[in-house]
C-alpha positions as CSV (number, residue, x, y, z in Angstrom):
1,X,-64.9,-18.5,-35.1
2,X,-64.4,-15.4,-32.8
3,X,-65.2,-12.3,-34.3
4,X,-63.4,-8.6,-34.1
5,X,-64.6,-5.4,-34.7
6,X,-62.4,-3.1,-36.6
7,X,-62.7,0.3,-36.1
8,X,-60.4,3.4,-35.9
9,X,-61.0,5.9,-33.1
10,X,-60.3,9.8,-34.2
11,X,-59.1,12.3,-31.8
12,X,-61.9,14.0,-29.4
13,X,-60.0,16.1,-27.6
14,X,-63.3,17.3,-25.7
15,X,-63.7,14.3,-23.5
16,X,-59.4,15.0,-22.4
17,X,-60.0,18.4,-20.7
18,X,-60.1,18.2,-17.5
19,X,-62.7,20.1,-15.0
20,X,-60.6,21.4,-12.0
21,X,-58.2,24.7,-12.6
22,X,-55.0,22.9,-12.0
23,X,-55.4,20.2,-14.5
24,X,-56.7,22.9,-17.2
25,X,-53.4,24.7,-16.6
26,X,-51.5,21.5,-17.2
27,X,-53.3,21.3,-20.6
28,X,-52.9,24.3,-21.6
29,X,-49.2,24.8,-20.5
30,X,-49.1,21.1,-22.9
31,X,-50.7,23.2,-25.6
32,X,-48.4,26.1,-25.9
33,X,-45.2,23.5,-25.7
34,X,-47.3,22.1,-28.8
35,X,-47.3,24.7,-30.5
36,X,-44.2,25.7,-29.6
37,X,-42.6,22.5,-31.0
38,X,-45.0,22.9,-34.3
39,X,-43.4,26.5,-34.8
40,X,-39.8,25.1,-34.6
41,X,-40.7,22.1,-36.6
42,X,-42.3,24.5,-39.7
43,X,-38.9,25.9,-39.6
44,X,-36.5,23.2,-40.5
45,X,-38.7,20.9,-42.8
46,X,-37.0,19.8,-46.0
47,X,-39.3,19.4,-49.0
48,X,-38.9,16.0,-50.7
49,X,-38.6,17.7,-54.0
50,X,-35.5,19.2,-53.0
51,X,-33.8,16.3,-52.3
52,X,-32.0,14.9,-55.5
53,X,-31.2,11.5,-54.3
54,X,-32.9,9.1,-51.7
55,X,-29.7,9.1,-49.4
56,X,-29.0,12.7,-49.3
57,X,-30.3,13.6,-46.4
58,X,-27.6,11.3,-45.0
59,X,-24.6,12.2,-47.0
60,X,-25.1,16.5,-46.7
61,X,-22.6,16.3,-43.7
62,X,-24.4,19.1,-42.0
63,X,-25.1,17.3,-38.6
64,X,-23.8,20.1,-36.8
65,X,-25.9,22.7,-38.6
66,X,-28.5,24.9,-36.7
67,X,-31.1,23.2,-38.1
68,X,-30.5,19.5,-37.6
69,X,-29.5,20.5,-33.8
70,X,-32.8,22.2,-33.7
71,X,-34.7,19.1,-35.1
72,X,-33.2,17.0,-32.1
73,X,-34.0,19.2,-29.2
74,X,-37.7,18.6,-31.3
75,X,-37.6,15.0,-31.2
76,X,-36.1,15.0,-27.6
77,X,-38.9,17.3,-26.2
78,X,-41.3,15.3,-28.5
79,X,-39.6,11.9,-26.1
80,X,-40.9,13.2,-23.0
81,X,-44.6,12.3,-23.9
82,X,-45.6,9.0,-25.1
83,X,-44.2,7.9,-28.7
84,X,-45.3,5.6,-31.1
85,X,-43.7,2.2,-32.0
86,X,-45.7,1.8,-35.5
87,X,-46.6,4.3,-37.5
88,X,-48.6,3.4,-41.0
89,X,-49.0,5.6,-44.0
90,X,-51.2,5.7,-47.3
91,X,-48.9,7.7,-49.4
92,X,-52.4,9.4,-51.2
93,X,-51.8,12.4,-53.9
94,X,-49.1,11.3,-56.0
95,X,-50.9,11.7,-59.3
96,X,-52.6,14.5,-57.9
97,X,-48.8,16.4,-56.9
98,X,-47.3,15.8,-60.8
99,X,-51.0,16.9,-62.0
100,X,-51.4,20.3,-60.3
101,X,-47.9,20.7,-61.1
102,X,-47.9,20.8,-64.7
103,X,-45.0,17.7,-64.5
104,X,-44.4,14.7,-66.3
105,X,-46.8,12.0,-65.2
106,X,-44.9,9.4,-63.2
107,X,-42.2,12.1,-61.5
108,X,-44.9,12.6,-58.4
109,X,-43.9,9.0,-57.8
110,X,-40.9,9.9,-57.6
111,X,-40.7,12.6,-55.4
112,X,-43.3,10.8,-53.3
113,X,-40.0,8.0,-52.6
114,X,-37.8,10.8,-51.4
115,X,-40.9,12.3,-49.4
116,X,-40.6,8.4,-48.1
117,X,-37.0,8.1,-47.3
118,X,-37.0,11.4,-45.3
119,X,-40.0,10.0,-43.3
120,X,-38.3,6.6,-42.8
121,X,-35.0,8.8,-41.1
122,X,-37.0,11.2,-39.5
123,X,-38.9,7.6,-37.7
124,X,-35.8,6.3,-36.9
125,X,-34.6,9.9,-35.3
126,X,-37.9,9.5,-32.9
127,X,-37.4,6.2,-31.8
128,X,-40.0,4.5,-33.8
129,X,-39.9,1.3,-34.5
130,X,-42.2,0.0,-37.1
131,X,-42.6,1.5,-40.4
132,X,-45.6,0.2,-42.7
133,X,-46.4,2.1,-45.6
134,X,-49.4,1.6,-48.5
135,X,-47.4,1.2,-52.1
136,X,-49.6,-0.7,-54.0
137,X,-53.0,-1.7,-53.7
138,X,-54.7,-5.0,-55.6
139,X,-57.5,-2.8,-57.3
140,X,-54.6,-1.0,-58.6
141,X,-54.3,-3.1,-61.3
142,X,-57.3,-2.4,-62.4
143,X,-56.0,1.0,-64.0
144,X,-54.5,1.7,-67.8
145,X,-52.0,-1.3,-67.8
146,X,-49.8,1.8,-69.0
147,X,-49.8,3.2,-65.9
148,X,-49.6,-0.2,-64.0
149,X,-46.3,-1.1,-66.3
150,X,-45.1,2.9,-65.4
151,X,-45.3,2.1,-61.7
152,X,-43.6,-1.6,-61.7
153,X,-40.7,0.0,-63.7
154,X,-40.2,2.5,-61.1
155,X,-40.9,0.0,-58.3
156,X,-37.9,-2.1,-60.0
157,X,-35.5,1.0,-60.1
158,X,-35.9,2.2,-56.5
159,X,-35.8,-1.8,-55.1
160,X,-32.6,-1.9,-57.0
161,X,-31.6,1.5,-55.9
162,X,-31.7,0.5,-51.9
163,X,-29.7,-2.6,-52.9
164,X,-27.1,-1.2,-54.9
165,X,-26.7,2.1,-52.3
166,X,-27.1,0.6,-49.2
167,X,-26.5,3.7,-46.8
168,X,-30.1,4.6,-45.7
169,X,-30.2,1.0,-45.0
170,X,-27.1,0.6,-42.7
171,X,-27.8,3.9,-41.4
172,X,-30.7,2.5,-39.7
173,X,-30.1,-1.0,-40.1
174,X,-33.1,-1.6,-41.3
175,X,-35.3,-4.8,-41.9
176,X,-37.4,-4.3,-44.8
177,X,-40.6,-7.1,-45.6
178,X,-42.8,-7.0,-48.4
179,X,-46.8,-7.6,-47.3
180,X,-49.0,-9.0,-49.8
181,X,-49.4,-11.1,-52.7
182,X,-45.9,-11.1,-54.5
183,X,-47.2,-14.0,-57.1
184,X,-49.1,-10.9,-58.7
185,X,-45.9,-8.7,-59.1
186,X,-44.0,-9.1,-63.1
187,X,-41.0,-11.5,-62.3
188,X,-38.1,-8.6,-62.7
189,X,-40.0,-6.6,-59.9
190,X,-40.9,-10.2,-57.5
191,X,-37.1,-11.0,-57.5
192,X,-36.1,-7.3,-56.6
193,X,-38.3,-7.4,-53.5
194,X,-37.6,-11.3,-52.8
195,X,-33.2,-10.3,-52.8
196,X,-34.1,-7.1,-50.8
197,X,-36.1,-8.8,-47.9
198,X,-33.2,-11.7,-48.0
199,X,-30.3,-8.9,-47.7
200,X,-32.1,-6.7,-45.1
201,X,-33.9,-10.2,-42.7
202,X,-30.6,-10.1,-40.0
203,X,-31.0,-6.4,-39.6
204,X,-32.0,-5.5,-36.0
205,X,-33.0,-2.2,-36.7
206,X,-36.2,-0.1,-37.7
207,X,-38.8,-2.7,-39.3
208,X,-40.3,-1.3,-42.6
209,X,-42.7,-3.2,-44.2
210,X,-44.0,-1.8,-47.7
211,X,-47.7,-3.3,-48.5
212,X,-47.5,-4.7,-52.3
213,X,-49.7,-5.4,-54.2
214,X,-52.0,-5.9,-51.3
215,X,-55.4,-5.3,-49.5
216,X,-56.8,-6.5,-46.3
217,X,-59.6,-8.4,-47.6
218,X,-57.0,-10.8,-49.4
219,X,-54.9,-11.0,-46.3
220,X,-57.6,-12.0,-44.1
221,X,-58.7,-14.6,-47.0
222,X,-55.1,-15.8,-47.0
223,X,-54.7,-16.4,-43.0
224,X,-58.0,-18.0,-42.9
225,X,-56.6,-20.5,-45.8
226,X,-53.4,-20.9,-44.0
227,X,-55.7,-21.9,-41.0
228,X,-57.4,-24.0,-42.8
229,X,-54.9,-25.7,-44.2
230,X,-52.8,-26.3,-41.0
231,X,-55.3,-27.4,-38.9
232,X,-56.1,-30.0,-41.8
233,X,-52.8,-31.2,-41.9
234,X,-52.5,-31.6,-38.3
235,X,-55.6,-33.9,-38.5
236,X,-54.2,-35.9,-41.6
237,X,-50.7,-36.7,-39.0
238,X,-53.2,-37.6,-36.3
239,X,-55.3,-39.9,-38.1
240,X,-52.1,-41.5,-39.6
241,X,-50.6,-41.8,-36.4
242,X,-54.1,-43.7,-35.2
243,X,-53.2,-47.6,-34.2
244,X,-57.1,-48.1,-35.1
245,X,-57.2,-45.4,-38.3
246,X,-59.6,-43.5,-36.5
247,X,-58.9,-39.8,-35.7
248,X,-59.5,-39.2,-32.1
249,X,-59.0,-35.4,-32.7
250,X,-57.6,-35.0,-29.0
251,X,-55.1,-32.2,-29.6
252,X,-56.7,-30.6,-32.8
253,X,-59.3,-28.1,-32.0
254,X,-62.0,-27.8,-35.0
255,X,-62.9,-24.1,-34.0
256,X,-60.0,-20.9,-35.2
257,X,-59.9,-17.9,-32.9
258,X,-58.6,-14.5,-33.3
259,X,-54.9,-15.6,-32.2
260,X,-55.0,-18.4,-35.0
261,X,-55.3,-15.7,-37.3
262,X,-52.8,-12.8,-36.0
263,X,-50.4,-15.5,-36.2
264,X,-50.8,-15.9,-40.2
265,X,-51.5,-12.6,-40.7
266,X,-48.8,-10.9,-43.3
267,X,-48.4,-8.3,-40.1
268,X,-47.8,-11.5,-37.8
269,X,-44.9,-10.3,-35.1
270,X,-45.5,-6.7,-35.5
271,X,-47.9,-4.1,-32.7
272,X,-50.5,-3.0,-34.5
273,X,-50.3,0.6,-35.6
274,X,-51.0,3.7,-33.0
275,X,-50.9,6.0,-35.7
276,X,-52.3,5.5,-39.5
277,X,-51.7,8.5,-41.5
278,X,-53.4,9.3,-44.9
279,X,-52.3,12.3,-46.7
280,X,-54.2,14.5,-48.7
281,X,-57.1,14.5,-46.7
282,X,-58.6,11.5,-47.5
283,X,-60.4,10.1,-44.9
284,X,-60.9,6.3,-46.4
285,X,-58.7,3.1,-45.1
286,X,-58.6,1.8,-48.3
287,X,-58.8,-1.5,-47.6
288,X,-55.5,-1.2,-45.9
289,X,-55.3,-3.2,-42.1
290,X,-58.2,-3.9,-41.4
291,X,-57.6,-5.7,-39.2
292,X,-54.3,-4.2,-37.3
293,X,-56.3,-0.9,-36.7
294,X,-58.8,-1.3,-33.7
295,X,-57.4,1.4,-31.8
296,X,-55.1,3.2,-33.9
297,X,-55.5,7.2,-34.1
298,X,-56.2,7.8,-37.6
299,X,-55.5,10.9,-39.0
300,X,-55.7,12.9,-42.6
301,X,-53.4,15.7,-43.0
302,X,-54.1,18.0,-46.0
303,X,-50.5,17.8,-47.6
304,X,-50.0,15.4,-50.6
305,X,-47.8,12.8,-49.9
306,X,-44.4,13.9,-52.0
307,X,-45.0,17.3,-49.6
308,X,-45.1,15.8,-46.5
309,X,-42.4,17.1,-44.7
310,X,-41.1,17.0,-40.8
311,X,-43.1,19.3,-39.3
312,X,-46.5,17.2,-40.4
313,X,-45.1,14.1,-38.5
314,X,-44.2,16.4,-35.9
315,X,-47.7,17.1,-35.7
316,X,-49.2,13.7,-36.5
317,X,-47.1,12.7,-33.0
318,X,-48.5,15.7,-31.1
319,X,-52.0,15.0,-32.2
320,X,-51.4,11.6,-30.8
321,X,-50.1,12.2,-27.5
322,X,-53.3,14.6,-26.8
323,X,-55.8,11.2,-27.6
324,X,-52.9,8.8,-25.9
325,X,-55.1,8.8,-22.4
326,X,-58.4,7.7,-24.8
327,X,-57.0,5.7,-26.8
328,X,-55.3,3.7,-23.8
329,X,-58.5,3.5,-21.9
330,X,-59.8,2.0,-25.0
331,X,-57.5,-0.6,-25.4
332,X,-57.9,-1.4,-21.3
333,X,-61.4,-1.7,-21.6
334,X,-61.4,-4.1,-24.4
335,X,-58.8,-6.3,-22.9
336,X,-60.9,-6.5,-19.9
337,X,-64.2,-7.9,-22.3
338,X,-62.0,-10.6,-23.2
């Protein structure tokens, strides 16, 4: 079995300046337009607790306002450099928002899903692609089955929400999957997810995949399984097949490579990320694609997650455009150890 290193590379924006005057000119002229662009960003970010209903950021009717004019000369300067197509986020600091807040326990959740919402339009605005977001971990089970029974509720409300009010969804047309094991999920909540991935699977549009309950280690388990199991079956038909009832094991090949498990991997049909973002300033993975993130640029912007605004992703794409000729290289080199 082939082997692969999972690491995520961090910006080291030493090793991108360049040594002759002209080039340092160019870098520096790419700076100020950053922070430029970062300005103008701070400027028109919403805050996710301001919005009283997921879809309002579609139905305000203010497309000719100042502000959303000034959001798409951002994203169309932003176009000029290279963008990602898959952008993943742990959605850390929840807890921690309704906590330093003084608010009921349970409503940083829910601020946290607009904070989502806004991210998913402001993706789709930039021309991303792929949308894969952290909502429930495995492990998480393991906290006060109060909590756990808190957060399936509100996972049930807001499943049902997206089907009932479908205008983020057609706005975008978006495809939405479900990653993980769903068998773990109470029935009411299973069924939710399994009518929303149905309603939402011939939608060409952005891809968002919510991770739940899940964790790498399990997916990994599960593809090797699903190898496993495949390749058995494929030696059962031969052997059948067999005038003599010998398996000659001609086509079946014994030993699973890397590509045998991409393809059963939950994230099977998807690029792996180029940018993972974790808010609050965590700097873990979580147990959250392993395997996908090689050579994405990881980054850990201080904001909790129901403050995440705009101008962070404006900066999270920034940040990743300055590593973009490293992380390239990267991925060059390694292709050429294959």
């Amino acid at each position: 079995m082939q082997t692969r290193k999972c690491f995520v590379l961090r910006s080291y924006p030493h090793k991108l300046v360049p040594e002759n005057d002209q080039k340092k000119r160019k870098a520096l002229s790419l700076l100020a337009w950053s922070l430029i662009v970062e300005m103008a960003a701070s400027l028109i970010s919403c805050s996710p607790s301001a919005i009283e209903k997921p879809d309002e950021i579609v139905t305000t009717g203010v497309l000719a306002s100042f502000k959303n004019f000034l959001r798409k000369c951002i994203v169309a300067v932003l176009s000029y450099g290279p963008m990602p197509k898959h952008v993943a986020f742990i959605m850390d600091g929840n807890r921690r928002y309704a906590k330093f807040r003084s608010i009921m326990e349970g409503s940083g959740h829910r601020v946290g899903f607009s904070a989502l919402i806004a991210s998913l339009l402001y993706c789709y605005e930039m021309g991303v692609k792929y949308i894969t977001v952290y909502a429930f971990s495995i492990d998480n089970f393991k906290r006060d089955p109060s909590e756990v029974q808190s957060l399936m509720e509100l996972m049930e409300e807001k499943i049902n929400e997206l089907l009932e009010n479908r205008n983020v969804i057609n706005k975008i047309n978006c495809k939405i999957n479900f990653w993980g094991n769903l068998d773990l999920l109470c029935e009411p909540v299973r069924l939710a997810a399994q009518k929303l991935m149905a309603s939402t699977a011939g939608n060409t549009g952005l891809v968002f995949s919510v991770c739940m309950p899940y964790n790498s280690t399990s997916e990994i388990a599960n593809a090797v399984n699903e190898v496993c199991a495949e390749r058995w079956e494929m030696l059962q038909k031969e052997h059948s097949g067999n005038c003599n009832g010998h398996a000659a094991n001609n086509g079946v090949h014994s030993e699973i490579s890397v590509a045998d498990l991409d393809h059963h991997m939950y994230s099977s049909g998807c690029p792996d990320p180029d940018i993972v973002i974790r808010t609050s300033g965590e700097t873990r993975l979580s147990n959250f694609l392993l395997w996908q993130t090689t050579f994405s640029h990881l980054q850990n912007p201080d904001p909790l997650w129901p403050e995440f605004s705009f101008r962070h992703l404006v900066w999270a794409i920034l940040q990743y455009q300055r590593v973009y000729p490293y992380l390239e290289q990267n991925r060059k080199l390694a292709k050429k150890q294959l």
